[in-house]
PDB file with SEQRES, HELIX, SHEET and CRYST1 records, atoms N, CA, C and O in Angstrom:
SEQRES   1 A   71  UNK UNK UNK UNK UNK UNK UNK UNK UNK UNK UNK UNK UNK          
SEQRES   2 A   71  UNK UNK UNK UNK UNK UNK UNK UNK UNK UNK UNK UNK UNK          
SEQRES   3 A   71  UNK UNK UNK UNK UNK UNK UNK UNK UNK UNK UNK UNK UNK          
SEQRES   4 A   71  UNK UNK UNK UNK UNK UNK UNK UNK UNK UNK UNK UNK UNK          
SEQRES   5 A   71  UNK UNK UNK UNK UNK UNK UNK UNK UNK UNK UNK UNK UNK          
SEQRES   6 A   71  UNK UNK UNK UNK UNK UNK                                      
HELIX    1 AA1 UNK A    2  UNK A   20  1                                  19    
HELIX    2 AA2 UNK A   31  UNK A   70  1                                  40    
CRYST1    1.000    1.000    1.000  90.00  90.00  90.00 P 1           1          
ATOM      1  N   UNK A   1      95.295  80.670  84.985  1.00  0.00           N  
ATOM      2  CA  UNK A   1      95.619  81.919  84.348  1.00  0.00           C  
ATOM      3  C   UNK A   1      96.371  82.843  85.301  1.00  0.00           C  
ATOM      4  O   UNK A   1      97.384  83.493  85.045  1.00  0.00           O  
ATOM      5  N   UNK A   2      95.583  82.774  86.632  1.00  0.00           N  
ATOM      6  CA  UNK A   2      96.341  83.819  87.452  1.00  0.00           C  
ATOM      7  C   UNK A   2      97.937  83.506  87.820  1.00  0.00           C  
ATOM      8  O   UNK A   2      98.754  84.354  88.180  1.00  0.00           O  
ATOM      9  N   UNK A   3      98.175  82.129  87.647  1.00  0.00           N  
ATOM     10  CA  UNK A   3      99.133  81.717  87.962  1.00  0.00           C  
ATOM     11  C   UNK A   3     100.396  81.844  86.744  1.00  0.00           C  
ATOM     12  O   UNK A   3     101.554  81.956  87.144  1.00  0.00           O  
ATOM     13  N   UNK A   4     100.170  81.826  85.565  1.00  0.00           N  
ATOM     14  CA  UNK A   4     100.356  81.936  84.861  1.00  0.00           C  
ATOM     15  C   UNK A   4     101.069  83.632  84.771  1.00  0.00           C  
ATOM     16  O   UNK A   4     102.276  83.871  84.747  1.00  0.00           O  
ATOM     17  N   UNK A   5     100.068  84.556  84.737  1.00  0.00           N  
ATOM     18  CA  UNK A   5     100.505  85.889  85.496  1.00  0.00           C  
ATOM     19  C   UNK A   5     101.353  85.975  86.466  1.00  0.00           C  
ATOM     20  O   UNK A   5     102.161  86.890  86.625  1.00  0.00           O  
ATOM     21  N   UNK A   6     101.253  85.343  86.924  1.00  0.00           N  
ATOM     22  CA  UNK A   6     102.496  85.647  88.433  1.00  0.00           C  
ATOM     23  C   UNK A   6     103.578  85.051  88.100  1.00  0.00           C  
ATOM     24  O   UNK A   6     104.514  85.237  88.877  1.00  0.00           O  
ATOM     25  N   UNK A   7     103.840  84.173  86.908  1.00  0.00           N  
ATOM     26  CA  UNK A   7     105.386  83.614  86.871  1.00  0.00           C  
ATOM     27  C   UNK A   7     105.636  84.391  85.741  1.00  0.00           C  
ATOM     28  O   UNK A   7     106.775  84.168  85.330  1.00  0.00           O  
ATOM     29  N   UNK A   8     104.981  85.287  85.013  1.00  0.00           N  
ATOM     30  CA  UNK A   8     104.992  86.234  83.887  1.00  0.00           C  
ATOM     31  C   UNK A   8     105.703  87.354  84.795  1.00  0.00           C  
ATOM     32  O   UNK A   8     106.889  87.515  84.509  1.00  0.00           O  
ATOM     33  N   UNK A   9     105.335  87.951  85.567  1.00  0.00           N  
ATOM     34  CA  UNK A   9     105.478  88.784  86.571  1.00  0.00           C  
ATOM     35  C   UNK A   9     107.179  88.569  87.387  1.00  0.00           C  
ATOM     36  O   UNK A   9     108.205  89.249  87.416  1.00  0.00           O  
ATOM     37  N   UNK A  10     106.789  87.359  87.918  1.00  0.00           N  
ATOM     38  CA  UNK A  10     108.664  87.094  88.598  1.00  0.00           C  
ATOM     39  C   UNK A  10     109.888  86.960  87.808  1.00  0.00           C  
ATOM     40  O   UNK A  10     111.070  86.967  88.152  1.00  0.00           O  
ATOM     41  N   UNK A  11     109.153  86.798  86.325  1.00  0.00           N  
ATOM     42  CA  UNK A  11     110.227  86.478  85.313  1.00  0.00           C  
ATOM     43  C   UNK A  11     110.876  87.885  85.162  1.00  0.00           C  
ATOM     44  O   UNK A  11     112.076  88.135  85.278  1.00  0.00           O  
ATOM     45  N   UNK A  12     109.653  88.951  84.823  1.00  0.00           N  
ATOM     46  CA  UNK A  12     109.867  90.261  84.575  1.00  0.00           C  
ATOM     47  C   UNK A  12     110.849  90.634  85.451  1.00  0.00           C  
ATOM     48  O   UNK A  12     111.921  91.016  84.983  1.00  0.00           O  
ATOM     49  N   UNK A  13     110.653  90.588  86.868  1.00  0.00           N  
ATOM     50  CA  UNK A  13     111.358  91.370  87.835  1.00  0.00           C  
ATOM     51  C   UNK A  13     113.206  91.593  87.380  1.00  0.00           C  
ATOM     52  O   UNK A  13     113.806  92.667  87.358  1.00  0.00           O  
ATOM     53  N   UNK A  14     113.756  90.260  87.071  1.00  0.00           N  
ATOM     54  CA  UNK A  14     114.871  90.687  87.127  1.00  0.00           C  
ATOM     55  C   UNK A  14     115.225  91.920  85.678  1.00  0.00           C  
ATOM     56  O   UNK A  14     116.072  92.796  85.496  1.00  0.00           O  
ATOM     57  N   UNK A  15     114.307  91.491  85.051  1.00  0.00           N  
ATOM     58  CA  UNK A  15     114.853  92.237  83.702  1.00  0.00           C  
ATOM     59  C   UNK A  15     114.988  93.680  83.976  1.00  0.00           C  
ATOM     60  O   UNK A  15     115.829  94.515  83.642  1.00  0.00           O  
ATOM     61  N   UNK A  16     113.759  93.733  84.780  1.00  0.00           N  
ATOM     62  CA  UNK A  16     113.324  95.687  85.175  1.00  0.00           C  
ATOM     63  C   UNK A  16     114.623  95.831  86.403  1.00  0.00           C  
ATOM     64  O   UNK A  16     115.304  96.845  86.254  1.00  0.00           O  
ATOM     65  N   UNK A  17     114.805  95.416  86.941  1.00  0.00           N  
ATOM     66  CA  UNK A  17     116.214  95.320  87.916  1.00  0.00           C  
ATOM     67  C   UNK A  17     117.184  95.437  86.834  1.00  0.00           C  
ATOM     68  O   UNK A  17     117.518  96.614  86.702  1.00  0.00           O  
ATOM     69  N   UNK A  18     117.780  94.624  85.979  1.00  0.00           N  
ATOM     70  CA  UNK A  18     118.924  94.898  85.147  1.00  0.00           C  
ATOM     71  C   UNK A  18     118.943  96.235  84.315  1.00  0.00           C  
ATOM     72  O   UNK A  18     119.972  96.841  84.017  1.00  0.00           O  
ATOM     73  N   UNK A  19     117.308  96.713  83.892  1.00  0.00           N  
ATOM     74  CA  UNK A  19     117.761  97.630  83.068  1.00  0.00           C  
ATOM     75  C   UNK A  19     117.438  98.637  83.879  1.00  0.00           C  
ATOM     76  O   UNK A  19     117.701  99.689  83.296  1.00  0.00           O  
ATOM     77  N   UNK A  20     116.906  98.868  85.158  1.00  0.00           N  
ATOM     78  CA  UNK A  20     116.917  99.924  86.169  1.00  0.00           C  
ATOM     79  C   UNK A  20     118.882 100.542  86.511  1.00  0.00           C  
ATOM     80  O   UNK A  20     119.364 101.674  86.513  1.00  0.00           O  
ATOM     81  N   UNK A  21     119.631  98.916  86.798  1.00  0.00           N  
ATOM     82  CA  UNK A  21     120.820  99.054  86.970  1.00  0.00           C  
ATOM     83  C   UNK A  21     121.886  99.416  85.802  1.00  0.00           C  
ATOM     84  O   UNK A  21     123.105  99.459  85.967  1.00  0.00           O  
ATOM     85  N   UNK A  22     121.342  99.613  84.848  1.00  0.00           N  
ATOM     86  CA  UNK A  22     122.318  99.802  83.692  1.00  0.00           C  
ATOM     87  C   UNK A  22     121.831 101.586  83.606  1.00  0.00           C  
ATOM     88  O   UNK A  22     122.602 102.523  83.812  1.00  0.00           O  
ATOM     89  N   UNK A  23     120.806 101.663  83.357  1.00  0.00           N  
ATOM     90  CA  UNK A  23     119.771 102.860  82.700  1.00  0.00           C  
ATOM     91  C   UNK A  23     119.400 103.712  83.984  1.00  0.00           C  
ATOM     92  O   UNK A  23     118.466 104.500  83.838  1.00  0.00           O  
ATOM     93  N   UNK A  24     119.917 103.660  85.026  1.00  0.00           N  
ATOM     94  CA  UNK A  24     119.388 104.202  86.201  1.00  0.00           C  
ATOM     95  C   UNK A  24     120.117 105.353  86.705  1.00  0.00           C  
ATOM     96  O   UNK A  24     119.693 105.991  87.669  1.00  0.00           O  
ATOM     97  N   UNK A  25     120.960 105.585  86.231  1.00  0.00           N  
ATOM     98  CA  UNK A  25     121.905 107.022  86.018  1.00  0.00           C  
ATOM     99  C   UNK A  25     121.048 107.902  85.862  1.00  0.00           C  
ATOM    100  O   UNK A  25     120.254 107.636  84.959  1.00  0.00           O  
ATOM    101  N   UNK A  26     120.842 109.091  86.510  1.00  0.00           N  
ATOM    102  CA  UNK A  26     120.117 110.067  85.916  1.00  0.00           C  
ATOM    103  C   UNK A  26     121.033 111.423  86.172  1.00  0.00           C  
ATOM    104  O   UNK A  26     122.190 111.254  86.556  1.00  0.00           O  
ATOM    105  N   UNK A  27     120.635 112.497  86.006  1.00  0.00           N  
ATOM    106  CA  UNK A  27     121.256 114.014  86.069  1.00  0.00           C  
ATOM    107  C   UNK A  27     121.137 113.658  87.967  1.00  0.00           C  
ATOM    108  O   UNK A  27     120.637 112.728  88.599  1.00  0.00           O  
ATOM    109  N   UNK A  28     122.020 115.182  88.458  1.00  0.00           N  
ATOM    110  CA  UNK A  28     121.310 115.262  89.845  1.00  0.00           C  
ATOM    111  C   UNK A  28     120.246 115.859  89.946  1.00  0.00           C  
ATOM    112  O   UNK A  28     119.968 115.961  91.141  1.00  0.00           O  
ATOM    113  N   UNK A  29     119.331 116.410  89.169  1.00  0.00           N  
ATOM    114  CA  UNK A  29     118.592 117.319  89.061  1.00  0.00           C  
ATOM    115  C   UNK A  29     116.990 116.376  89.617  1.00  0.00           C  
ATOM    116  O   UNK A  29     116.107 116.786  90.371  1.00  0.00           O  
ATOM    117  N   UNK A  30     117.089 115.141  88.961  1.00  0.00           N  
ATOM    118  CA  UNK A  30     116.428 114.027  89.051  1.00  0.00           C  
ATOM    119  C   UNK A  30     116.486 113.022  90.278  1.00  0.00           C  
ATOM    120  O   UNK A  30     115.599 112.224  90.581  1.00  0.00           O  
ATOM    121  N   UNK A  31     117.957 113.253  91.064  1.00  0.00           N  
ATOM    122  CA  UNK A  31     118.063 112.399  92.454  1.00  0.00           C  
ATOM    123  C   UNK A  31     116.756 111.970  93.089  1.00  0.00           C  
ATOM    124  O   UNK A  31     116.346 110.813  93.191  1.00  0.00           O  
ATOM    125  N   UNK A  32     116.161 113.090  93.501  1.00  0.00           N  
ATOM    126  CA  UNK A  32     114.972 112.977  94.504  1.00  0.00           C  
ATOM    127  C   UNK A  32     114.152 112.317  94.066  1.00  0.00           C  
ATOM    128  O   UNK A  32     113.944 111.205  94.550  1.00  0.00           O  
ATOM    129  N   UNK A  33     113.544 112.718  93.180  1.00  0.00           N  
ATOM    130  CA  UNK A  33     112.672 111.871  92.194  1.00  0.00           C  
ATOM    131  C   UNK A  33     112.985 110.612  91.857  1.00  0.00           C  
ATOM    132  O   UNK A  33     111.921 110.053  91.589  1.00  0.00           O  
ATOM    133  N   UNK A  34     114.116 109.677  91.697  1.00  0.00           N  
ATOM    134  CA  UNK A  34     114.552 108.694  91.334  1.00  0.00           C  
ATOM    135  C   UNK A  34     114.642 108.377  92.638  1.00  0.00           C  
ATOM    136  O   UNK A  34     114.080 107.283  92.668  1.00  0.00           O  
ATOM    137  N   UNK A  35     115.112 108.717  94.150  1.00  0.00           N  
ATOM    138  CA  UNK A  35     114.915 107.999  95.131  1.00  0.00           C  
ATOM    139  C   UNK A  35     113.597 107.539  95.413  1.00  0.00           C  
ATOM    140  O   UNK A  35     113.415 106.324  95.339  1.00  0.00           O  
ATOM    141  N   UNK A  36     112.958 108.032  95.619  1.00  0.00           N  
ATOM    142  CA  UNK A  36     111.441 107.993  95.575  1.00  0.00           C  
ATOM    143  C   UNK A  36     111.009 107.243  94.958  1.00  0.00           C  
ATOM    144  O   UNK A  36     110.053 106.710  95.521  1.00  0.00           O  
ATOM    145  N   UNK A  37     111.292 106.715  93.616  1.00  0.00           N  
ATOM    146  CA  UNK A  37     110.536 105.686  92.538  1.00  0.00           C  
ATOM    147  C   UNK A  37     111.511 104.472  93.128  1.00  0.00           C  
ATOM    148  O   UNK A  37     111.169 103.299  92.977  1.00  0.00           O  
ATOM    149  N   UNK A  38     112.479 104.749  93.662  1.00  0.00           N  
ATOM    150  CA  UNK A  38     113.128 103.308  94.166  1.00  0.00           C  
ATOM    151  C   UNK A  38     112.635 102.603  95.166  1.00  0.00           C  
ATOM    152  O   UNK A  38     112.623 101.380  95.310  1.00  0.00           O  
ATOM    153  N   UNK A  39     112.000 103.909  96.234  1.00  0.00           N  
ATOM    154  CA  UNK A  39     111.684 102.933  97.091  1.00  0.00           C  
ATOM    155  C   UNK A  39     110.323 103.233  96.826  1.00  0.00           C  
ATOM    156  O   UNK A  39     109.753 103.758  97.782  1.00  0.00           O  
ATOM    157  N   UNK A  40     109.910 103.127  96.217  1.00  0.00           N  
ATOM    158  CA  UNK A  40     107.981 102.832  95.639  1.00  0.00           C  
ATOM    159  C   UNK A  40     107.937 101.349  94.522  1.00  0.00           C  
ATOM    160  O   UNK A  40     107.000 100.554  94.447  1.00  0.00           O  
ATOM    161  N   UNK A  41     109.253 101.297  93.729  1.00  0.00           N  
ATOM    162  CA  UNK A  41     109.525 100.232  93.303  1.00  0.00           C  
ATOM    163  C   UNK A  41     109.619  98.921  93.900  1.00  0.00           C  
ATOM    164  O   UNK A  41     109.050  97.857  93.660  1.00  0.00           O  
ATOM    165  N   UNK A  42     110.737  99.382  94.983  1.00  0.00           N  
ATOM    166  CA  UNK A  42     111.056  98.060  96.400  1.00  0.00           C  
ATOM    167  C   UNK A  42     109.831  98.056  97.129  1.00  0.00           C  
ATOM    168  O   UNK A  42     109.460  96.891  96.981  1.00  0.00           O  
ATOM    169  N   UNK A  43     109.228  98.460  97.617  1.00  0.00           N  
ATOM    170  CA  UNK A  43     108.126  98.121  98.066  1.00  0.00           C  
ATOM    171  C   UNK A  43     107.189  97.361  97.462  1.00  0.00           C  
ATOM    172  O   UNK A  43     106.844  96.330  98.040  1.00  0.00           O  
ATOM    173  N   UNK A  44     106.525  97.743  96.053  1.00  0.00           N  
ATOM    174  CA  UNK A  44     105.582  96.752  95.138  1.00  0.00           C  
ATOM    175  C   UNK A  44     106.592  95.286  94.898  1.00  0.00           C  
ATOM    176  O   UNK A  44     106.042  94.209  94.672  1.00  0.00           O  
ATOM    177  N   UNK A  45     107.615  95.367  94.953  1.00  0.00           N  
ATOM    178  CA  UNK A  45     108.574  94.219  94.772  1.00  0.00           C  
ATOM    179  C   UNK A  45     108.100  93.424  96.088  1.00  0.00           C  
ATOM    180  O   UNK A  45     107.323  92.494  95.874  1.00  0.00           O  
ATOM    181  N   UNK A  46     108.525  93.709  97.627  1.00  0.00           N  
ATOM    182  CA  UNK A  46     108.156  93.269  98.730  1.00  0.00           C  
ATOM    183  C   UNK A  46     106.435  92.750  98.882  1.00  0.00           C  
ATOM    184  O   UNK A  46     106.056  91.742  99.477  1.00  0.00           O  
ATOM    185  N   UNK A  47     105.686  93.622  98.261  1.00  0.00           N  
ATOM    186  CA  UNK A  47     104.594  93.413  98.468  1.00  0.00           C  
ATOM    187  C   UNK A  47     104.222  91.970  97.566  1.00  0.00           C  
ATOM    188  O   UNK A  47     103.531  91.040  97.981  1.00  0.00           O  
ATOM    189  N   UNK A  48     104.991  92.085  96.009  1.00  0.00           N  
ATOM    190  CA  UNK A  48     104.416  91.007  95.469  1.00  0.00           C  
ATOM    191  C   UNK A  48     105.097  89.805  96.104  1.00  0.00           C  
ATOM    192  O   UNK A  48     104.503  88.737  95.956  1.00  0.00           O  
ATOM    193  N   UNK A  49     106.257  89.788  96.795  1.00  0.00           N  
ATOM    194  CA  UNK A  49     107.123  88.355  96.858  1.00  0.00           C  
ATOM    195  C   UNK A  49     105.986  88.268  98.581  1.00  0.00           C  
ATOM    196  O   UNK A  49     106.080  87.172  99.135  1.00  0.00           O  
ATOM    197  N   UNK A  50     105.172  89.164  99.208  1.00  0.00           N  
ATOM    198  CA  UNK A  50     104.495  88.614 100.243  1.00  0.00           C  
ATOM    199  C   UNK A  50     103.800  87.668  99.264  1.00  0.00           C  
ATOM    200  O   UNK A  50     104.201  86.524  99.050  1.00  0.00           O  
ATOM    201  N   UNK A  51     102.634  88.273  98.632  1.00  0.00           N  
ATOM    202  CA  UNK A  51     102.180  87.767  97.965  1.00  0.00           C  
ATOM    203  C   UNK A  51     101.978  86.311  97.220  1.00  0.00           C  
ATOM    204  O   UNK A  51     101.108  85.443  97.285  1.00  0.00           O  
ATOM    205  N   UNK A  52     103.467  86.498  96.320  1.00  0.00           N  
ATOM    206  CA  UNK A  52     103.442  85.090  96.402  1.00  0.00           C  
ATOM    207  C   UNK A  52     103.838  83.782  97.554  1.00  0.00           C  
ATOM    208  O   UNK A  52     103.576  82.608  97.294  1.00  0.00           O  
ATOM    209  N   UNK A  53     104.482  84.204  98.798  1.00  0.00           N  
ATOM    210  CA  UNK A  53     104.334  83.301 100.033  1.00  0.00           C  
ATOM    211  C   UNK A  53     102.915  82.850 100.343  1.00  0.00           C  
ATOM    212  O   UNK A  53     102.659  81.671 100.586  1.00  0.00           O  
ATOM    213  N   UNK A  54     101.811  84.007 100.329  1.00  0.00           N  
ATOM    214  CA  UNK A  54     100.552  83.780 100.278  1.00  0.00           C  
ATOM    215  C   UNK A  54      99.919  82.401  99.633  1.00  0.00           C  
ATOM    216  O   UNK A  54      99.240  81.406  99.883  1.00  0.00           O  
ATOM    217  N   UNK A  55     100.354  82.813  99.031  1.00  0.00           N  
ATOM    218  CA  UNK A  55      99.663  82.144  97.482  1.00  0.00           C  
ATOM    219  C   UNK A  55     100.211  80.396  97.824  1.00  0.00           C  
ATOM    220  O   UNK A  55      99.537  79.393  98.061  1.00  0.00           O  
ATOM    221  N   UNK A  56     101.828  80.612  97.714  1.00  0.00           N  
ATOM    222  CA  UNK A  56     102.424  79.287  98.219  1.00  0.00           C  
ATOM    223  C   UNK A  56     102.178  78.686  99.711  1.00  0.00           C  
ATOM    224  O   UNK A  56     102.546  77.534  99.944  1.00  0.00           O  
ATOM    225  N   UNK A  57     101.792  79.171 100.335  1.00  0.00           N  
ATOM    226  CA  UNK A  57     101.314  78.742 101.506  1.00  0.00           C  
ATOM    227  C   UNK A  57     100.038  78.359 101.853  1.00  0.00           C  
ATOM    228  O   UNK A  57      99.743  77.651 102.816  1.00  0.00           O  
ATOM    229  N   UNK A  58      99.013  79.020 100.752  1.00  0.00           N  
ATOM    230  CA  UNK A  58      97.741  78.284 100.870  1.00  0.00           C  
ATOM    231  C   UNK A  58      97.882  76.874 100.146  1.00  0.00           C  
ATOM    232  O   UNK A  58      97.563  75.794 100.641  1.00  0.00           O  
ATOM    233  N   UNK A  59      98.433  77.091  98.849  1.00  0.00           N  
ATOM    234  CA  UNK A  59      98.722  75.893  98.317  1.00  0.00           C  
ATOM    235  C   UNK A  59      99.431  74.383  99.095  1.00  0.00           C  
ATOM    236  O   UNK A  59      99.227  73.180  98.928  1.00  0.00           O  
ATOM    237  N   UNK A  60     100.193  75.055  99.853  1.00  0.00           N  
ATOM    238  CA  UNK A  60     101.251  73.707 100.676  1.00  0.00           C  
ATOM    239  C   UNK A  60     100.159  73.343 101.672  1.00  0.00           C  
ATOM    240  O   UNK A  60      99.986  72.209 102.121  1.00  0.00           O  
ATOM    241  N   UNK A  61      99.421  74.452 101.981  1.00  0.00           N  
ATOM    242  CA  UNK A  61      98.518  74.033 103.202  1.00  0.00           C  
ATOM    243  C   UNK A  61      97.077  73.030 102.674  1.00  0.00           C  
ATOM    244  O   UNK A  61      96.607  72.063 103.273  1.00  0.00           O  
ATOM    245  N   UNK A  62      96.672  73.558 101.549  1.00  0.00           N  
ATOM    246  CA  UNK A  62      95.745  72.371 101.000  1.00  0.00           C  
ATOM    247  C   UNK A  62      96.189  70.994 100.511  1.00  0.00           C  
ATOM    248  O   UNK A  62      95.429  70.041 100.686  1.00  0.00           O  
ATOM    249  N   UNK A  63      97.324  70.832  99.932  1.00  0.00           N  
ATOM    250  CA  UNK A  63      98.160  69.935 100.202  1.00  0.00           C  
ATOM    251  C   UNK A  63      98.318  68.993 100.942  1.00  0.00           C  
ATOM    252  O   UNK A  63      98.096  67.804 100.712  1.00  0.00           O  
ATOM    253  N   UNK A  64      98.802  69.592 102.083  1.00  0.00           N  
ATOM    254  CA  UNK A  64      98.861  68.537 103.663  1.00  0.00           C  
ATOM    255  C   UNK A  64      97.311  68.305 103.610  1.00  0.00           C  
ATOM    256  O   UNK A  64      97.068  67.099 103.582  1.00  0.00           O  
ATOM    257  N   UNK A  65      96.092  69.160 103.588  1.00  0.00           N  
ATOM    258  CA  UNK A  65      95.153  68.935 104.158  1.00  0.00           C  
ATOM    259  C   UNK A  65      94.715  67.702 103.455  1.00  0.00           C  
ATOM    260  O   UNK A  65      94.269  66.701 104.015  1.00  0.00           O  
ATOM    261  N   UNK A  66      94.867  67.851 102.289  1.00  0.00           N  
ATOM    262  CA  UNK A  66      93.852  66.532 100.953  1.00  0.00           C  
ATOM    263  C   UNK A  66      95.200  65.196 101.672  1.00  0.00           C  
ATOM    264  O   UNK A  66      94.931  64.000 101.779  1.00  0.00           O  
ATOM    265  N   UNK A  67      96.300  65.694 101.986  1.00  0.00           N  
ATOM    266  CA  UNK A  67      97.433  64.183 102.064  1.00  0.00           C  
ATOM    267  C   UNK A  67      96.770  63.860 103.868  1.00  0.00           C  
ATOM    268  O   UNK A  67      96.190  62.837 104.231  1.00  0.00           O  
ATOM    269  N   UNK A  68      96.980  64.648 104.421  1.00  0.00           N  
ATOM    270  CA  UNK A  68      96.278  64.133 105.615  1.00  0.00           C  
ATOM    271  C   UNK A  68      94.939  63.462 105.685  1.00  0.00           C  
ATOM    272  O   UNK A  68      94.868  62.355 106.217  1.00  0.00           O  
ATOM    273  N   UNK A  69      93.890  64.032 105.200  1.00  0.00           N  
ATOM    274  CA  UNK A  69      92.639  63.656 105.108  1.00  0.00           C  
ATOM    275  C   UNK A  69      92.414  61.931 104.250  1.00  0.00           C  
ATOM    276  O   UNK A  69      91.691  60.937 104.319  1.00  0.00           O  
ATOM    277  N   UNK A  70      93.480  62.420 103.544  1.00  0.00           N  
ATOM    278  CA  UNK A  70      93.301  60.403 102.870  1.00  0.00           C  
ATOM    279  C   UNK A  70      93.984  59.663 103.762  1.00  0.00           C  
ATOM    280  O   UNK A  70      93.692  58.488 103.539  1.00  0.00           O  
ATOM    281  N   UNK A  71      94.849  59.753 104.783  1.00  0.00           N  
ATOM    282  CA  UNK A  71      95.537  58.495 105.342  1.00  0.00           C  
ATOM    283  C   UNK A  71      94.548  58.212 106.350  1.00  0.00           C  
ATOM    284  O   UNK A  71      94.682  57.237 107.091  1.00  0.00           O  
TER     285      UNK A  71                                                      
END                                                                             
């Protein structure tokens, strides 16, 4: 399930990127405020792609361990 979520999740990303980049015009009145959600955005972005290295790296690592452990 969780996994399931997380490719639900990476799928999302580009869409919210495309319509951030189309729809992301705002007044200047709004600049500051819209910088700010960008980089609070890029960050949860960074945080999840750690994340999934996490995730893929425990996996590759149990992997080797079960392929090592049988030879």
């Amino acid at each position: 399930m969780f996994l399931k979520l997380v490719a639900l999740l990476a799928a999302a990303i580009p869409v919210i990127l495309f319509v951030r980049a189309v729809f992301g015009r705002r007044p200047t009145k709004f600049g500051g405020m819209m910088r700010e959600a960008k980089k609070q955005i890029d960050l949860a972005i960074w945080i999840f792609l750690g994340l999934i290295g996490c995730v893929l790296a425990v996996a590759l690592g149990k992997i080797a361990w079960t392929w090592w452990t049988a030879v």
